[in-house]
C-alpha positions as CSV (number, residue, x, y, z in Angstrom):
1,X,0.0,0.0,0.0
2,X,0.6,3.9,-0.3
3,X,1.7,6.0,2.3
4,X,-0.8,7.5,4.1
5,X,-2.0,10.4,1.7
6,X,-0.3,9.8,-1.6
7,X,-2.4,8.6,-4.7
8,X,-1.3,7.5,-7.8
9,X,-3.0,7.1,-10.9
10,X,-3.7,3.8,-12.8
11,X,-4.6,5.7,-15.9
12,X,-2.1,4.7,-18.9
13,X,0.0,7.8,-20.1
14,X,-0.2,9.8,-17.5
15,X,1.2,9.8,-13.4
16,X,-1.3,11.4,-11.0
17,X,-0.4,12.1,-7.9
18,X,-2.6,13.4,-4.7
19,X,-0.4,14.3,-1.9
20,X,-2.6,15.6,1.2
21,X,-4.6,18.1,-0.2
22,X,-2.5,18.8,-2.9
23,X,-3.1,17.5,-6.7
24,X,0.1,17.6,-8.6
25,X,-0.6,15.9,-12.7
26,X,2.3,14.8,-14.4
27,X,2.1,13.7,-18.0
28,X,5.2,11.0,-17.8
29,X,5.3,9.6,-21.1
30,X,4.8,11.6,-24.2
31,X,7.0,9.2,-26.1
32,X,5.9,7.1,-28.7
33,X,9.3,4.9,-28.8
34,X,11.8,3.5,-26.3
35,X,15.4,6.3,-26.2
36,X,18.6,5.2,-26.1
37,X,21.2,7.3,-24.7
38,X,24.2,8.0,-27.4
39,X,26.2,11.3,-28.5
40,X,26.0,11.4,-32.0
41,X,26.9,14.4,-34.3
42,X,23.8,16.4,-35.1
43,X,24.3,19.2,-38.4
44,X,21.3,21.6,-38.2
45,X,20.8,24.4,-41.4
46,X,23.4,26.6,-40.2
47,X,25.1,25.1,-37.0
48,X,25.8,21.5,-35.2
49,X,24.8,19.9,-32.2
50,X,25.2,16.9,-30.0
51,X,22.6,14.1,-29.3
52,X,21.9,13.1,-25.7
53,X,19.2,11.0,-26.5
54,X,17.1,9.5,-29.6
55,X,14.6,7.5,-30.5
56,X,12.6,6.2,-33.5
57,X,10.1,9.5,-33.2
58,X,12.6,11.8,-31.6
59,X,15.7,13.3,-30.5
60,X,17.2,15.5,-27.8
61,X,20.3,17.1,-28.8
62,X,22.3,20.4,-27.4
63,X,23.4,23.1,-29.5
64,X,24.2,26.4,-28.9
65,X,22.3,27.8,-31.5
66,X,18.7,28.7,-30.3
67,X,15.0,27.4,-31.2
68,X,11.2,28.1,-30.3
69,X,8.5,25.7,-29.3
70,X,6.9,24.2,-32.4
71,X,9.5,25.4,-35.0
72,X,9.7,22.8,-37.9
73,X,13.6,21.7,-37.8
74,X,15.0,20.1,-40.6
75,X,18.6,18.0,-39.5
76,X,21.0,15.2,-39.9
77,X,22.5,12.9,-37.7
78,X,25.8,10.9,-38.7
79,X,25.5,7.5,-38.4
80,X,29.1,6.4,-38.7
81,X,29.2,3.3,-38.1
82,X,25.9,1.8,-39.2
83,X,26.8,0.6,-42.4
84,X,29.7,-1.5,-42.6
85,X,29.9,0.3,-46.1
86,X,31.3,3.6,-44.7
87,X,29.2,6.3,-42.6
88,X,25.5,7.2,-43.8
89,X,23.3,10.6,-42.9
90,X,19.8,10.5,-41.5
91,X,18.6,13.4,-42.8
92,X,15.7,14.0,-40.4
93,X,12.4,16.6,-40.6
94,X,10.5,17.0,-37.2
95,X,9.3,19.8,-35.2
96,X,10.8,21.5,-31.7
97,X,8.5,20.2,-28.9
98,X,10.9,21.4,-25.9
99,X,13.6,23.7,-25.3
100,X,15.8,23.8,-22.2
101,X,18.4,26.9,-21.6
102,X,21.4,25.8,-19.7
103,X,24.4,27.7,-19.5
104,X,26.2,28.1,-22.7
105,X,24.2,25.2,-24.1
106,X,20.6,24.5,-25.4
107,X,19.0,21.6,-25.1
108,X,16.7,20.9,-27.9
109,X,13.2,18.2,-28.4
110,X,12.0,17.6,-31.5
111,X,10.1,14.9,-32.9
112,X,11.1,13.0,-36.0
113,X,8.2,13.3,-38.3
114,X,10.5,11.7,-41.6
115,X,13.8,10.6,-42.7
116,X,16.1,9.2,-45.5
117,X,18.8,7.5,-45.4
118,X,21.6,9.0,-47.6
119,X,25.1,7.4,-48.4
120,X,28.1,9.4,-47.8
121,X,30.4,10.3,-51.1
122,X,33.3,8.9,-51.4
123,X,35.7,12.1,-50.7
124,X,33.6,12.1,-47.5
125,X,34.5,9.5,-46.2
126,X,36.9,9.1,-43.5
127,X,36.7,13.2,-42.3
């Protein structure tokens, strides 16, 4: 059982908390794929960034270039190593759904709304 005075909420999606008298709502998962923690070079129109984070349908990458909520974003992420080929580019179109200001850096969320795959040149590779 809970603590005396704590609720939580059976309702999928969402954790729902009643702490004596208090109602605090928390929408936990937004997310409609499992992340995976990885730094992985990001190139945005004009600047570059680092993943922290990424999914199927979304990435979280800092930068210090900045963004607003609900901004359509159009970048790639370098996938060196996933082709035993030679390194590929996900080039990536989503839209900002978070921004977080810390420090020099800025943490950006954005969905993944479409991809291709492209295959780096060959005077690419290796750089």
């Amino acid at each position: 059982m809970y603590p005396l005075g704590i609720w939580f909420s059976r309702i999928p999606g969402a954790n729902l908390r009643i702490k004596a008298k208090e109602m605090v709502v928390k929408e936990s998962e937004k997310r409609r794929a499992p992340r995976h923690r990885g730094k992985l070079p990001v190139k945005l129109t004009d600047g570059k960034g680092v993943t922290r984070d990424f999914s199927s349908s979304g990435i979280f990458f800092e930068t210090d270039r900045s963004f607003s909520l609900g901004q359509p974003i159009e970048f790639t992420i370098m996938l060196e190593y996933a082709d035993p080929a030679g390194p590929i580019r996900m080039k990536c179109r989503g839209e900002i759904v978070r921004v977080e200001e810390s420090g020099q850096k800025i943490g950006v969320a954005a969905t993944i709304d479409s991809y291709s795959f492209e295959e780096l040149q060959q005077e690419f590779k290796g750089l």
